[in-house]
N, C-alpha and C positions, 0 to 999 in steps of 0.2 A: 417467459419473461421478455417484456417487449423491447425496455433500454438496460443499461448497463451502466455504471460509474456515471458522469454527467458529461453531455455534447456541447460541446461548443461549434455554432459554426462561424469559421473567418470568412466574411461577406468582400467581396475584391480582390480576394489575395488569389492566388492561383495556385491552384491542389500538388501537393508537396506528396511524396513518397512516404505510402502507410507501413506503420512498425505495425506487425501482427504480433500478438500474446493469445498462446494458447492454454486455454485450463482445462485439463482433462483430469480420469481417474476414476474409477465404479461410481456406478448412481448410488448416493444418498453419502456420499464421503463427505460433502456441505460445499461443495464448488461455489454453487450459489449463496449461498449463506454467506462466502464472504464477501462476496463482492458486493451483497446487499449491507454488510459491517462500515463497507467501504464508503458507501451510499448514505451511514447511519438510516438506513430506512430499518430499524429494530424489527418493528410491531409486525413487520410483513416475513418476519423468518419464520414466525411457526406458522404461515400459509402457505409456505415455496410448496410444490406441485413440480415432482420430476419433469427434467427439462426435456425438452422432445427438441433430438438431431441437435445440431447447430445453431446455437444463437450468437447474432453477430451485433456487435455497436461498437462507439465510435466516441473517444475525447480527444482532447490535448493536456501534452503535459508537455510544458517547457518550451510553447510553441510548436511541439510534434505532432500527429496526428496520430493515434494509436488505435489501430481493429483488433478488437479482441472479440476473441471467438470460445466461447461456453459451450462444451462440448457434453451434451446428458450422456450419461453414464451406464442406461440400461443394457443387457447383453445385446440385443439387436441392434444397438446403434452402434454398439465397438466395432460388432462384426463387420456394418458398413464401412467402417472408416478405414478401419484395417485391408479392407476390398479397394478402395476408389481412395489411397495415403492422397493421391497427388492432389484431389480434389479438398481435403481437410488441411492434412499437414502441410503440402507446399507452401514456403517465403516466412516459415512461423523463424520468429529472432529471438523470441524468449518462449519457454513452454512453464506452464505451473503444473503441476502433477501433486492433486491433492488425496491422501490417505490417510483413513477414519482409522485411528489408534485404538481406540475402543472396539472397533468390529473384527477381534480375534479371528473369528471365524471364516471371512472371508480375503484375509492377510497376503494370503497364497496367491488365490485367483487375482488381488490388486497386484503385486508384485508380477506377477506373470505376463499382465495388460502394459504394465509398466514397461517392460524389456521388447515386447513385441510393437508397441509406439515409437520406442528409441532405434528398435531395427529400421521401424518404415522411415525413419531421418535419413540412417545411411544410406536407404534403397536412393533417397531421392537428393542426395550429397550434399543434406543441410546438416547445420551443427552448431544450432540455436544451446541459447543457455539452459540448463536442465534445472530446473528448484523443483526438489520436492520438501511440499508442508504436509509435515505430522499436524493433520487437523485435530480438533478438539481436546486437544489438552488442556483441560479445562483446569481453572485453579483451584473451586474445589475439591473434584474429584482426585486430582492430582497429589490432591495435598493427604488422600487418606492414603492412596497406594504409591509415594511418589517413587520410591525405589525399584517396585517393581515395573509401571512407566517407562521411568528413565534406562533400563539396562533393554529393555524392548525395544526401546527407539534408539539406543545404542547399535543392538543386534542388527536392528535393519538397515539402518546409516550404515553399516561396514558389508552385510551381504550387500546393497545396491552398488558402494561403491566398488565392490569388490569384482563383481556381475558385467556392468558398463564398461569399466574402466575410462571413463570419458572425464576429459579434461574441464569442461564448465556445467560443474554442479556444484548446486548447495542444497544447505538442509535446514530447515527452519520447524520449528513449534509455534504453533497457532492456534489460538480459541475466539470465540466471538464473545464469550463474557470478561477478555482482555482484548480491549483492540488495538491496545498498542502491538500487540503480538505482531494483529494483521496489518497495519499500517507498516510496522516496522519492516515485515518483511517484502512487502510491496514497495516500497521506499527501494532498498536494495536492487532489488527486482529490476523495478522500472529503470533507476537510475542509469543502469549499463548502455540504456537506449542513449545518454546523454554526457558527448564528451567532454561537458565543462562544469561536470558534479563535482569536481576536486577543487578546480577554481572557488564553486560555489561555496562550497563547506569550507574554504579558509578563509572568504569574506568573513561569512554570518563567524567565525571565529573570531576575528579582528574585529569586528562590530561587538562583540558580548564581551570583549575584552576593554573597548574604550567605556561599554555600559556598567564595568564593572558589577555583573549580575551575578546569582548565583546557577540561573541556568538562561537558554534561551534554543527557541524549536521556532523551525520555519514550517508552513503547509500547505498546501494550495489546495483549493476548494474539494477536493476528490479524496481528502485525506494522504496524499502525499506527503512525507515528511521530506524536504528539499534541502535539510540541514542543521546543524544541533551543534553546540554545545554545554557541556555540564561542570560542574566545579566540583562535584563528588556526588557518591553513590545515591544518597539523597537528595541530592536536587534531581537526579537524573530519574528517579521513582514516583518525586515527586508530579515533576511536568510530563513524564508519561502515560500517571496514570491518573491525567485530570484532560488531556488534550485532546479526547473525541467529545469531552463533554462540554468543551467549550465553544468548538464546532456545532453541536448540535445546538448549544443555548443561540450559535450566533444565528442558526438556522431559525429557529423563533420568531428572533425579533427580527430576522429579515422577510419572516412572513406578517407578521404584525407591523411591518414598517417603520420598525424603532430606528434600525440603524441609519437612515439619513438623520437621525436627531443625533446622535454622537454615536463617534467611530471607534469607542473603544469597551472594552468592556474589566473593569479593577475588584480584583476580589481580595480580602485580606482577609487571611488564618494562623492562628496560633502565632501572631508576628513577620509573619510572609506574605508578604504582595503577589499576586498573580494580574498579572497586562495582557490581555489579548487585542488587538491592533491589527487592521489590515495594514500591508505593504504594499500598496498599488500608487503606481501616478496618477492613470486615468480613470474615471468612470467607466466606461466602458471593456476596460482592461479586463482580462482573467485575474481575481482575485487570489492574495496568497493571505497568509496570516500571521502574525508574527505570538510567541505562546513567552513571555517575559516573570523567572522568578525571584524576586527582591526582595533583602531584607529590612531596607531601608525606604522610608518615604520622602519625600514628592515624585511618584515618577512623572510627572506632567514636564517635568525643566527638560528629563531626558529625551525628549521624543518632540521637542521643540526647534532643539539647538542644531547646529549647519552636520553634525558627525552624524544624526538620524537621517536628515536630509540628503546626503552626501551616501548615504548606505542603500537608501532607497532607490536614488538614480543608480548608481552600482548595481542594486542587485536586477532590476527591471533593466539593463541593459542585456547584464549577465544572460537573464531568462530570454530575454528577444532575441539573442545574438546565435 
């Protein structure tokens, strides 16, 4: 796999200190998969081809630079890694540690690699954030055995926490036929790299609050979720689970060239507005996206008037600062 997530490079600026993200875990757990979810590049996941060693690239989130490093998962490569920690794991700030819930069989041996990664940290006296994703919990499979599932992934959340004892872990469920899943947990994930995600998330609140919406999601090109709110259980399932595919419609017409014809994109269902909207000042900016659910029409007054305006220098200061 040659990039990862999407590169931006800042031309004049002078090179900032890189957040390392590592994602490990046995070969064929779906490492790549998600980050291809991430990518929306769909079509190319039933082509991934076990990853060989190390693969390393390089975005921005938030103005941050972030190397993340894809670790293949075949035994020979663990062995490496586990041999030469200082060479893999050193300066890693966050680690993703993904395991295939469906692969019963090999449960043990994941778990095992798991505990012997978290040693090489102590060896080398880091004490990056630990996420482990229950991958491919898939909704429909899910949905025939969901009990049995869920007390499995119960079981193992308590042996790992039980195991480590280590103060920054979480646990997440993840599938690529929900990408809210992976977004969501990604979102999380990333977020801890960035000290003014609290700030951020009670803008975009006060902002969905003067819109009086029924829900409202921020994103930035890489499918980052950078902040939410919702007014109940259904707005919040609603924009969930409509917001990678509005990303991808915008990818479309940003390769067809529609979007310098209009910058927004209005869908109404069953009585419900959907506004998809970039939040950018500049052109040249890294784009975020704004995912708006309303029951009411015209949205065009709201995303005119000085409190839209006033949100967006707000929040693009936010994000540069």
């Amino acid at each position: 796999m040659e990039d990862s997530l999407i590169f931006h490079e800042k031309e004049g600026e002078p090179s900032e200190k890189m957040h390392k993200i590592l994602f490990t875990g046995l070969d064929g757990a779906g490492k790549t998969s998600i980050i291809l979810a991430l990518q929306r590049e769909f079509s190319k996941i039933a082509l991934i081809e076990p990853t060989r060693g190390a693969q390393r690239s390089s975005f921005n989130l938030l103005g941050r630079e972030i190397t993340e490093w894809d670790l293949g998962g075949q035994e020979s490569y663990r062995i490496s890694y586990l041999e030469n920690p200082s060479k893999y794991f050193d300066d890693t700030e966050v680690a993703i540690y993904v395991i295939d819930i469906l692969d019963a069989a090999r449960t043990k041996k994941s778990l095992s690699y798991l505990y012997e990664v978290v040693d090489k940290f102590k060896e080398l006296q880091i004490e990056p954030h630990i996420n482990i994703f229950f991958h491919k919990y898939d909704p429909k499979l899910i949905h025939s055995v969901e009990n049995q599932i869920k007390s499995e992934v119960l079981a193992l959340n308590k042996d790992i926490v039980k195991r480590l004892d280590y103060e920054k872990l979480q646990f997440f469920t993840t599938s690529i036929y929900n990408p809210y899943t992976i977004m969501n947990a990604m979102s999380k994930v990333l977020l801890n790299l960035f000290p003014k995600a609290e700030l951020l998330q009670k803008t975009i609140v006060q902002f969905a609050k003067k819109l009086d919406c029924e829900g409202l999601l921020i994103t930035d090109q890489n499918s980052i979720i950078l902040g939410s709110c919702f007014k109940d259980d259904e707005s919040k399932k609603l924009l969930s689970s409509t917001i990678a595919y509005f990303l991808t419609l915008n990818d479309v017409f940003e390769d067809m060239g529609l979007e310098q014809q209009e910058d927004q994109i209005v869908v109404r269902k069953k009585g419900k507005y959907f506004l998809f909207k970039p939040v950018t000042l500049q052109e040249k900016a890294l784009p975020y996206y704004m995912l708006v659910l309303k029951s009411r029409d015209p949205m065009g007054i709201y995303f005119m008037n000085k409190d839209f305006n006033a949100f967006v220098h707000m929040f693009n200061n936010l994000v540069k600062s």
